[in-house]
N, C-alpha and C positions, 0 to 999 in steps of 0.2 A: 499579410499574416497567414491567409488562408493557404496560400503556395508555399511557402516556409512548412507548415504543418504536414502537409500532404509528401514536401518531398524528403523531411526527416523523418518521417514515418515511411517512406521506403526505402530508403537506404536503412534504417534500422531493422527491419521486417527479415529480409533473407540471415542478420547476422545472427537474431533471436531465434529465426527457425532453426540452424545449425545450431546452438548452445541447447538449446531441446533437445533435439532427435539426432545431433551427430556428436555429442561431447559425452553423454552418459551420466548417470547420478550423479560423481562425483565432479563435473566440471560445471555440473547445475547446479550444485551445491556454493561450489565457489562464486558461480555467478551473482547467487544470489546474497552469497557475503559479502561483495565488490559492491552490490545493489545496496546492501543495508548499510556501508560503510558511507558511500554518498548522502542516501538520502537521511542519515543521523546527521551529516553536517549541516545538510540543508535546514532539517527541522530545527537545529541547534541555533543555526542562522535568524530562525524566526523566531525561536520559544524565547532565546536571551536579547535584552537590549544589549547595545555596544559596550555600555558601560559594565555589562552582567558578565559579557564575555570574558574581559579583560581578568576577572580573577575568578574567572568557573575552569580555569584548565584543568584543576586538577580531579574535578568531578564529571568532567565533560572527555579528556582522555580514554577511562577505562570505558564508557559506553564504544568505544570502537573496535577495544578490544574482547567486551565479553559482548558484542552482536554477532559478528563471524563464528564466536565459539557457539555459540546458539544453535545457528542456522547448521553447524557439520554437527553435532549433536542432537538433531533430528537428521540429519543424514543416519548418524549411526543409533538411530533409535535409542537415544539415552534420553529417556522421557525424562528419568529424574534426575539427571545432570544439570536441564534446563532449569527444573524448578531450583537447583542449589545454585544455577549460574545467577536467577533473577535474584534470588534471596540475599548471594553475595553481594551483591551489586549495591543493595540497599545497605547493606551494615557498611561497605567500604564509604560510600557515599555521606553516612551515619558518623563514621569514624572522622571524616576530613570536615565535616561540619564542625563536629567539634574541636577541633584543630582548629582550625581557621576561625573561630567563631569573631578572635579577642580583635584582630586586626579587619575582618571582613562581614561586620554583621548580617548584610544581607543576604549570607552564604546558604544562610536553612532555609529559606525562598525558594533558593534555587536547585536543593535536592528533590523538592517532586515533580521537577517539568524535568529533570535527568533522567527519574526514575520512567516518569513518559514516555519518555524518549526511547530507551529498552524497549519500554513492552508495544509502543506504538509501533514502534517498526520493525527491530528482527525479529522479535518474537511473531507479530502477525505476517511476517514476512515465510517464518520456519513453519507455517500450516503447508507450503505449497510441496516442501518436501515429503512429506506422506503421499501428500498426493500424486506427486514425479514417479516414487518410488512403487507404486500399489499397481498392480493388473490395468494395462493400457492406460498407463501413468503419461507417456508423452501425449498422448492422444486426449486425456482429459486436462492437461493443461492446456493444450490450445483451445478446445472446447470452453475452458474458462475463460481465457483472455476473448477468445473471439466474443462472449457474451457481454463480456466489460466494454470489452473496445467500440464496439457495436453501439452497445448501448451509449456509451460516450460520444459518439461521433454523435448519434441520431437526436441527444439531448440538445448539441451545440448545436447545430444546424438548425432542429425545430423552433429551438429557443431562441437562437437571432434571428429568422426570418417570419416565426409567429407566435413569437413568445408576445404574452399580452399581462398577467396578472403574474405578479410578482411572488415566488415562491417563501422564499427566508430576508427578505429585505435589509433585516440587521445583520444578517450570517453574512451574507451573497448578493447584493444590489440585481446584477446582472442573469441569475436564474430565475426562472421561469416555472410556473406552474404546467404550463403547456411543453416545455423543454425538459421535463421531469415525465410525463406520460409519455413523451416522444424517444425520451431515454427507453423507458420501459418497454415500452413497443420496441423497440433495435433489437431491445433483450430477449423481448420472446422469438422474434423474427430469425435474428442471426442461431439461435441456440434452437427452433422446432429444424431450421433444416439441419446444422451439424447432426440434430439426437434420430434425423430420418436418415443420415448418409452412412453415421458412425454406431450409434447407440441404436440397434431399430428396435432392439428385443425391450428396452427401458418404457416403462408405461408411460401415457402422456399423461396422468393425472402429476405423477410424481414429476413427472420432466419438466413443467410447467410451474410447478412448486417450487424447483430448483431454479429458473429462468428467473421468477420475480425475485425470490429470495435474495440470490444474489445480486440482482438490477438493483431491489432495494439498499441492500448494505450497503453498494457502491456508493449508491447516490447519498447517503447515509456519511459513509466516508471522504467523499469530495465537501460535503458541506460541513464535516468537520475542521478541515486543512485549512475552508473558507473561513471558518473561525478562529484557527490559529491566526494564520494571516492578517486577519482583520484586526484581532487585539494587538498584534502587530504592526498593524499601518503598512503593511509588506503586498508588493501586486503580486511578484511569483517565488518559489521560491528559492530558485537560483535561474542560471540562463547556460547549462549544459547544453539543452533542445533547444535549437530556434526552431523559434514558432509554439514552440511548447510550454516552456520556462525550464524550470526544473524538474529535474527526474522524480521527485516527492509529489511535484503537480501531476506528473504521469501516472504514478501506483497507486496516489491516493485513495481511489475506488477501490482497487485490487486490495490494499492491507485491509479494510474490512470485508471485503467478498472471502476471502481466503479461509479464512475460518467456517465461517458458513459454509462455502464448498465443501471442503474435507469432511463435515459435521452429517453433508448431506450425503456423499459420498460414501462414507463410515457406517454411517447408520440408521439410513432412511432410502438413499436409491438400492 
């Protein structure tokens, strides 16, 4: 599994640097609508049982269509389009509930793990385009991911070979209280050098504020999806990545750091 991992992460790595720094806002924009267009299925995959699936298409369709609109509507800085996209989202949702109600009763269930679905993924997905977009935008995204990534790796590793006390046991069997401070450490480790290579003039009180922060959220975020998952009786969730699972098991740190970044980014670094 461990070879799997390491060689779909580099064959993925030069394609993601190029979508960065050689595509421009607008092809990182789409990327990241092709991103949230996945990982809505994937989430979809886990949030509905099979039988939920069968008659949520038609509340489960528009989340595909108004997440891409999301994510270019923070390209093109319509803050409040987004707010009117989520709002739509809900009375459309609202509307087929009631429609559907007489033949599918379980259908009002299943309007707020839709509405999740939105806000858990493109919406937390649409932070990263401010931050693409803002003064040495390619340059603090990787900064980002390197601190996630980092820290992800250093969690996994500390955590299978000396993970001992069991972090969330009912979330996450297999996390680690030791693979959680090992994360952490990645965090600071991978992000003090990038902020000496790239950022030298950023203070380290703030830069180290911004390292845990975000280590936090992620790891915040991973044990979320472990939660999804789990009420789902689900290991991954999907198998785009070998060695990985699905692209949802990849970002899941990332959709809660994202906001934090930007927040910190915006109005505190």
């Amino acid at each position: 599994m461990h070879f799997k991992r390491w060689v779909t992460s580099l064959v993925a790595l030069p394609v993601l640097g190029f979508l960065i720094f050689g595509g421009g806002g607008p092809v990182f924009a789409v990327l990241i609508g092709i991103v949230s267009v996945i990982a809505l299925r994937e989430y979809f995959r886990i949030a509905l049982t099979s039988g939920e699936r069968s008659g949520a298409e038609a509340l489960t369709w528009p989340a595909f269509i108004i997440g891409p609109l999301i994510i270019w509507a923070a390209y093109l800085k319509a803050h409040g389009f987004i707010l009117g996209l989520i709002g739509l989202n809900l009375v459309f949702c609202g509307l087929v509930a009631v429609l559907n109600f007489k033949k599918n009763p379980q259908i009002g269930g299943l309007v707020p793990k839709q509405v999740l679905g939105v806000v858990y993924v493109p919406l937390l997905l649409s932070f990263l385009i401010p931050v693409r977009e803002s003064d040495a935008g390619t340059t603090w995204i990787v900064f980002l991911l390197a601190v996630i990534f980092a820290g992800d790796i250093s969690a996994f590793y500390v955590g299978s070979y000396g993970g001992r006390h069991k972090l969330a046991p009912a979330v996450s069997p297999g996390k680690t209280i030791e693979g959680a401070f090992g994360g952490l450490a990645g965090n600071l480790i991978a992000g003090a050098v990038f902020k000496y290579f790239f950022f030298p003039r950023m203070s380290w009180g703030a830069a180290v504020c911004f390292f845990l922060s975000v280590g936090v959220m992620g790891q915040v975020g991973d044990l979320f999806e472990s939660l999804l998952k789990r009420a789902a009786d689900v290991k991954d969730s999907g198998t785009i990545l070998p060695g990985h699972g699905g692209l949802l098991d990849r970002i899941d740190a990332l959709l809660f750091a994202a906001p934090a970044a930007y927040l910190f980014k915006e109005y505190i670094l």
